[in-house]
C-alpha positions as CSV (number, residue, x, y, z in Angstrom):
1,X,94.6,105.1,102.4
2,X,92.2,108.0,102.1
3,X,90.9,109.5,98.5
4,X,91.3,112.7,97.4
5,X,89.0,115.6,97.4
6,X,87.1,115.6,93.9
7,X,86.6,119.1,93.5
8,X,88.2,121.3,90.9
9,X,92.0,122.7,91.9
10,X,93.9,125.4,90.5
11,X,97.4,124.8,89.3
12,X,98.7,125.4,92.6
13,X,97.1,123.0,94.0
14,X,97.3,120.3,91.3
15,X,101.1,121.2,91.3
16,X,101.0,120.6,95.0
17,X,99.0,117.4,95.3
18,X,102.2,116.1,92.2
19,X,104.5,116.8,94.9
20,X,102.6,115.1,97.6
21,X,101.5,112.1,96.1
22,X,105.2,111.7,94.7
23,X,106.8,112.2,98.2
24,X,104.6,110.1,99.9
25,X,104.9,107.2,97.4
26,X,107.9,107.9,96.2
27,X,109.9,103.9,95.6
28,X,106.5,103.1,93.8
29,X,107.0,105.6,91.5
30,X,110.6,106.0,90.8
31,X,110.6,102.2,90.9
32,X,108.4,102.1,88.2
33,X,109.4,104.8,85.8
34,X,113.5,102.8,86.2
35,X,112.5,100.3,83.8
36,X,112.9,102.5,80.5
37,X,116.2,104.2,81.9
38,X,117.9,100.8,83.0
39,X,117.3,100.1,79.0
40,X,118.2,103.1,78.0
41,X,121.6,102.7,80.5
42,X,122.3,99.5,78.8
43,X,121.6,101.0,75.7
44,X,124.4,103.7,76.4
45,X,126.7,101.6,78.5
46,X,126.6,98.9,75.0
47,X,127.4,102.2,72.9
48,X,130.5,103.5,74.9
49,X,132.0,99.2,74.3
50,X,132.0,99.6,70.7
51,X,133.2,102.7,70.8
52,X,136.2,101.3,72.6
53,X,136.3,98.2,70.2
54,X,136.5,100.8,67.4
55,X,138.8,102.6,68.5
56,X,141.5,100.0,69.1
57,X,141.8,100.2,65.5
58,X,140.3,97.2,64.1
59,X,140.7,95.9,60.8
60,X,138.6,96.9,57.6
61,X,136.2,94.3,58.3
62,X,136.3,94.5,61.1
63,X,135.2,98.0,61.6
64,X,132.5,97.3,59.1
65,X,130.8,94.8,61.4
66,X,131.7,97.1,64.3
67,X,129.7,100.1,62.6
68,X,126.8,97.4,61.6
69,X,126.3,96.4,65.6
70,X,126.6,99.8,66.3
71,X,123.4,100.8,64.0
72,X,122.0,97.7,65.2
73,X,122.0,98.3,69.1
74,X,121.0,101.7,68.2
75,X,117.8,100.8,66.4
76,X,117.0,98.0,68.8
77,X,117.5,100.5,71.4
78,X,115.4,103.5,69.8
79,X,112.0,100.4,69.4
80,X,113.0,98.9,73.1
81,X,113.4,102.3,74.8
82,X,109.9,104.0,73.4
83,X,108.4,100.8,74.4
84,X,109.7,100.2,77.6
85,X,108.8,103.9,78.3
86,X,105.1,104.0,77.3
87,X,104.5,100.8,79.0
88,X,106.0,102.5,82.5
89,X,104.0,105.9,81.4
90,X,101.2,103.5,81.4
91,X,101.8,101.8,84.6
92,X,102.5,105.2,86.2
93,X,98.7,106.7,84.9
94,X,96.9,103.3,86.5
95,X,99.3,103.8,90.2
96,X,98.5,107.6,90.5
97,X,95.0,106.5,89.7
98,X,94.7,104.1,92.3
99,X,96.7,106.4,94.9
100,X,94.6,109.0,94.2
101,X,91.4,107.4,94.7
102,X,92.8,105.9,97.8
103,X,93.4,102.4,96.7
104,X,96.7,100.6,96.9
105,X,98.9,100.3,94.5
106,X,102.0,98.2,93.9
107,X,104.9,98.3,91.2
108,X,103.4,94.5,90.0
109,X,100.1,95.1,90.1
110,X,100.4,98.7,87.8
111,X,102.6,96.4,85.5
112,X,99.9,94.0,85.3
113,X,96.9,96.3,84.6
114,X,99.2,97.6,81.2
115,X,99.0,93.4,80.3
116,X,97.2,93.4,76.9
117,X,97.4,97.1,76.6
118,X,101.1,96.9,76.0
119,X,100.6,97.3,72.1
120,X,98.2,100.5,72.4
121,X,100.9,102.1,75.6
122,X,103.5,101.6,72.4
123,X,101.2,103.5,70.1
124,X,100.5,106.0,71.8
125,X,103.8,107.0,73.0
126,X,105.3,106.8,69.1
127,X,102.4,108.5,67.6
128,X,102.2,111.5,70.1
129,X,106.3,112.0,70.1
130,X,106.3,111.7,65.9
131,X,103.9,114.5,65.3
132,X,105.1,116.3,68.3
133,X,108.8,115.9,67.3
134,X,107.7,117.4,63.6
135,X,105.5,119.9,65.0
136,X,108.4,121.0,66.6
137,X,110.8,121.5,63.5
138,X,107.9,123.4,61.5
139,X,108.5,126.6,63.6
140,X,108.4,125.2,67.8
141,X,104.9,126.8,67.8
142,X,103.0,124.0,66.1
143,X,105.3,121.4,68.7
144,X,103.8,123.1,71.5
145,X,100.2,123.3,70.2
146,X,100.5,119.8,69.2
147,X,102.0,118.9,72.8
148,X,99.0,120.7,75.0
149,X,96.4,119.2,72.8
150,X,97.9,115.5,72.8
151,X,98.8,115.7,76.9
152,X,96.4,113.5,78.3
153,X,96.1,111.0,75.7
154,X,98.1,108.2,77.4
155,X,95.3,108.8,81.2
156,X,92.9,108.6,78.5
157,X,94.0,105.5,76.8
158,X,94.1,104.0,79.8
159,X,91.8,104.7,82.5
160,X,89.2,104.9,79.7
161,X,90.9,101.4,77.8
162,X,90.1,103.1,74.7
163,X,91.9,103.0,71.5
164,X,95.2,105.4,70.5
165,X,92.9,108.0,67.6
166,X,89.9,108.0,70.1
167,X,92.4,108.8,72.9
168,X,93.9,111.5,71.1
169,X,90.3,112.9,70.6
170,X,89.8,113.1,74.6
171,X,92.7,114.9,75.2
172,X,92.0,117.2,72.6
173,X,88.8,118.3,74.3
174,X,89.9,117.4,77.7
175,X,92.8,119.8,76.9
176,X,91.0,122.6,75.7
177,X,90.9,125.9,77.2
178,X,93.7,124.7,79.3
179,X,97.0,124.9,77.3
180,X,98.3,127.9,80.1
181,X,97.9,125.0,82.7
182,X,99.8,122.6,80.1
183,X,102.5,124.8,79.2
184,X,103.4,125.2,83.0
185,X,103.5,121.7,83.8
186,X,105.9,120.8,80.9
187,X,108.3,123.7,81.7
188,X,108.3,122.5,85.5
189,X,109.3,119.2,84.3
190,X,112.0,120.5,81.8
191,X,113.3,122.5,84.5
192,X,113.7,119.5,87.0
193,X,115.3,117.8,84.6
194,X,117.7,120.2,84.2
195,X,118.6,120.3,87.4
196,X,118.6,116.8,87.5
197,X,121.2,117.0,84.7
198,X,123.6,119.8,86.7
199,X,123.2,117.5,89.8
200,X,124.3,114.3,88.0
201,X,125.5,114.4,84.7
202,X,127.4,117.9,84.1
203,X,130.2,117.0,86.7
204,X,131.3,114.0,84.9
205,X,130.6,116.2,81.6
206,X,133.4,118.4,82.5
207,X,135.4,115.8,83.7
208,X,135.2,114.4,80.1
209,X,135.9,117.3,78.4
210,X,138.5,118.4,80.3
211,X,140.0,114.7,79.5
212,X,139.4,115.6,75.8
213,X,141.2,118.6,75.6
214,X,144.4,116.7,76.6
215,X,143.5,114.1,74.1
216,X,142.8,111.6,76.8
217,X,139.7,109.6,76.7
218,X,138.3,107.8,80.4
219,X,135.7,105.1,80.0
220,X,135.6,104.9,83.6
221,X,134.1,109.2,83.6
222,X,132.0,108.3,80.6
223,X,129.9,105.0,82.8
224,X,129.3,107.5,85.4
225,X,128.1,109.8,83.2
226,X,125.5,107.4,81.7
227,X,125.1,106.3,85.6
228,X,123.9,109.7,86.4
229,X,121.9,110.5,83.5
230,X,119.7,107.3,84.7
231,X,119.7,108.3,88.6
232,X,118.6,111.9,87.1
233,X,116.1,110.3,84.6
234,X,114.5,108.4,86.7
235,X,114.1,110.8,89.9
236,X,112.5,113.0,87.7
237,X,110.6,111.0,84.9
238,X,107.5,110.5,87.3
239,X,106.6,113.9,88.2
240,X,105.1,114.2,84.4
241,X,103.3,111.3,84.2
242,X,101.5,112.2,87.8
243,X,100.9,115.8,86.8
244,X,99.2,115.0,83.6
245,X,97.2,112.6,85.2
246,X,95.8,114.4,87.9
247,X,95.4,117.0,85.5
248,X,93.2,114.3,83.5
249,X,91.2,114.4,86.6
250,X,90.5,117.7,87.1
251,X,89.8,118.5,83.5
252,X,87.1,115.7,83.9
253,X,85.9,116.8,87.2
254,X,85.6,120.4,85.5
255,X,84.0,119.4,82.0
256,X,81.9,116.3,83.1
257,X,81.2,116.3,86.7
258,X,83.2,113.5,87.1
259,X,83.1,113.9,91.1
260,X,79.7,113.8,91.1
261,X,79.4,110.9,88.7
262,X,81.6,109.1,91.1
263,X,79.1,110.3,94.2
264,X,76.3,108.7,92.6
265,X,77.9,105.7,91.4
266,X,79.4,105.0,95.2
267,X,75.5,105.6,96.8
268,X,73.9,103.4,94.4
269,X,76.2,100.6,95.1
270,X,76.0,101.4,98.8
271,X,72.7,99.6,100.7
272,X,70.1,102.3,101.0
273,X,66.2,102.1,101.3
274,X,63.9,102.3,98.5
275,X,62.6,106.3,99.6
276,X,66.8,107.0,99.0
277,X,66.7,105.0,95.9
278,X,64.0,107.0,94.3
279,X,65.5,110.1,95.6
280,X,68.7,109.2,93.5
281,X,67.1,108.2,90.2
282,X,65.6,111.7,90.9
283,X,68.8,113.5,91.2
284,X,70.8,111.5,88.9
285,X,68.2,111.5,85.8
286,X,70.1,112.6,83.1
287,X,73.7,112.0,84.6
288,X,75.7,109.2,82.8
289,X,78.0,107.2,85.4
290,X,81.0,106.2,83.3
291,X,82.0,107.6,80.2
292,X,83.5,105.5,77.8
C-alpha cells in the first residue's frame, strides 16, 4: 500500500483524496462507522415497540411504566449512541491515518488502538456537540464559529493521545485561517446526508404520512424507515471523519512542516553513513520530529 504525497493540497484535492481513500477502502470504513447506527437502529426500532404497547391502550399503570421505559431507553440510548459514535469517530481518525500513510488498516485493529482512549473519544465528542449545539441556539453564527474552531479536535486527540482541553487547543490553532475550507466540508457532508435521506428514508416518510392521513398506522413502513435512516447514516457518516482528518494533515503539513518532520524522522532511522548523518543533524538543527 503506497503513502500519500505530503505536500500541501487545496480543497480540491483534499476533497478528492476523501473520495478516493473512501472508495478504495470503502467496507473498512462504512464497517466501522455501523457500530453507532446499529445502536442508534435498536434504539429506534425499541421506540416504535412501546409505542405499539402504548397504544393498545394499557391500563393506568400500566401506561405509567410504559412512559418510564420509554424515558429510560431514551436516556440510555442518548449516553450509548454519543459513545458508541466517538469511539467509531475515533477508530475512523486512527484507519485514515494508517491508509494514508500507506499502512494497513483493519476494522479490529482501529477498534483496538481507541482501547484506553475510549473515555477521552466520549469526551470529546459530548463536549464539542454541547457547546456547539448552544453555540448554535445563541444566533447559528457562534455554532459555526464554534464548529470550525473545534473540527479537528477528535485527529488531535488521537493521533497526538493528548487530552480533550489540550485537544481543543490544537484545533483551534490548527483551524485557524482555515474556517472557508471548514465550512465547505461540513456543507458537503450535510448535503450527502441529505441525499442520503431522499434516497432512503423520505419514500417510506411518505408512505407513513400518507398512512396517517387515513388514520392508519403501519409498523411494518415505520422499521423500514428506521432501516433506511441506518443504511443512509452509515454510507455517509465516514466521509466527515476522513475529510477532517486529512484536513488535520494538511493543516500540519502547512503550519509545522509536518512532511518534512516525517522526511527526517524516516532518514535517521534508515542505515546511512556517518558523512549523511552529520549532513542531517546539519539540516534538521532546529526541527522538532514529533510534536506532542
Amino acid at each position: 500500500m503506497q503513502a500519500a504525497e505530503l505536500r500541501p493540497i487545496s480543497l480540491g484535492e483534499l476533497l478528492d483524496r476523501t473520495f478516493t481513500l473512501y472508495r478504495n477502502n470503502f467496507l473498512l470504513f462504512v464497517t466501522i462507522m455501523m457500530v453507532p447506527y446499529l445502536f442508534l437502529l435498536a434504539l429506534n426500532l425499541g421506540n416504535q415497540a412501546l409505542q405499539g404497547v402504548a397504544a393498545a391502550g394499557p391500563s393506568g399503570t400500566e401506561e405509567a411504566i410504559v412512559a418510564l421505559s420509554a424515558g429510560t431507553v431514551v436516556f440510555i440510548g442518548i449516553i450509548g449512541f454519543v459513545l458508541s459514535y466517538g469511539v467509531a469517530q475515533a477508530a475512523t481518525v486512527f484507519a485514515v491515518s494508517k491508509v494514508y500513510m500507506g499502512e494497513p488498516a483493519t476494522v479490529r485493529g482501529s477498534y483496538a488502538q481507541v482501547k484506553g482512549r475510549m473515555g477521552r473519544a466520549f469526551n470529546v465528542t459530548l463536549t464539542i456537540w454541547i457547546r456547539v449545539i448552544l453555540g448554535f441556539m445563541l444566533f447559528i453564527a457562534p455554532g459555526v464559529i464554534l464548529a470550525c474552531r473545534y473540527a479537528m479536535t477528535m485527529p488531535a486527540a488521537m493521533l497526538e493521545d493528548i487530552k480533550t482541553t489540550p485537544a481543543m487547543r490544537r484545533s483551534i490553532a490548527l483551524a485557524e485561517n482555515s474556517y472557508g475550507r471548514i465550512i465547505l466540508i461540513y456543507i458537503l457532508f450535510f448535503v450527502m446526508s441529505y441525499i442520503a435521506m431522499f434516497l432512503f428514508q423520505l419514500p417510506f416518510g411518505i408512505a407513513l404520512f400518507i398512512y396517517a392521513v387515513r388514520g392508519e398506522t403501519v409498523p411494518w413502513l415505520m422499521t423500514l424507515s428506521s432501516i433506511g435512516e441506518f443504511i443512509g447514516s452509515t454510507v455517509v457518516g465516514p466521509v466527515g471523519a476522513i475529510a477532517l482528518t486529512l484536513l488535520y494533515y494538511d493543516e500540519r503539513i502547512r503550519k509545522e512542516a509536518f512532511d518534512l518532520q516525517l522526511m527526517l524522522q524516516a532518514l535517521d532511522e534508515s542505515p546511512a553513513s556517518p558523512a549523511a548523518g552529520a549532513s542531517l543533524d546539519a539540516f534538521g538543527a532546529g526541527v522538532p520530529r514529533q510534536l506532542s
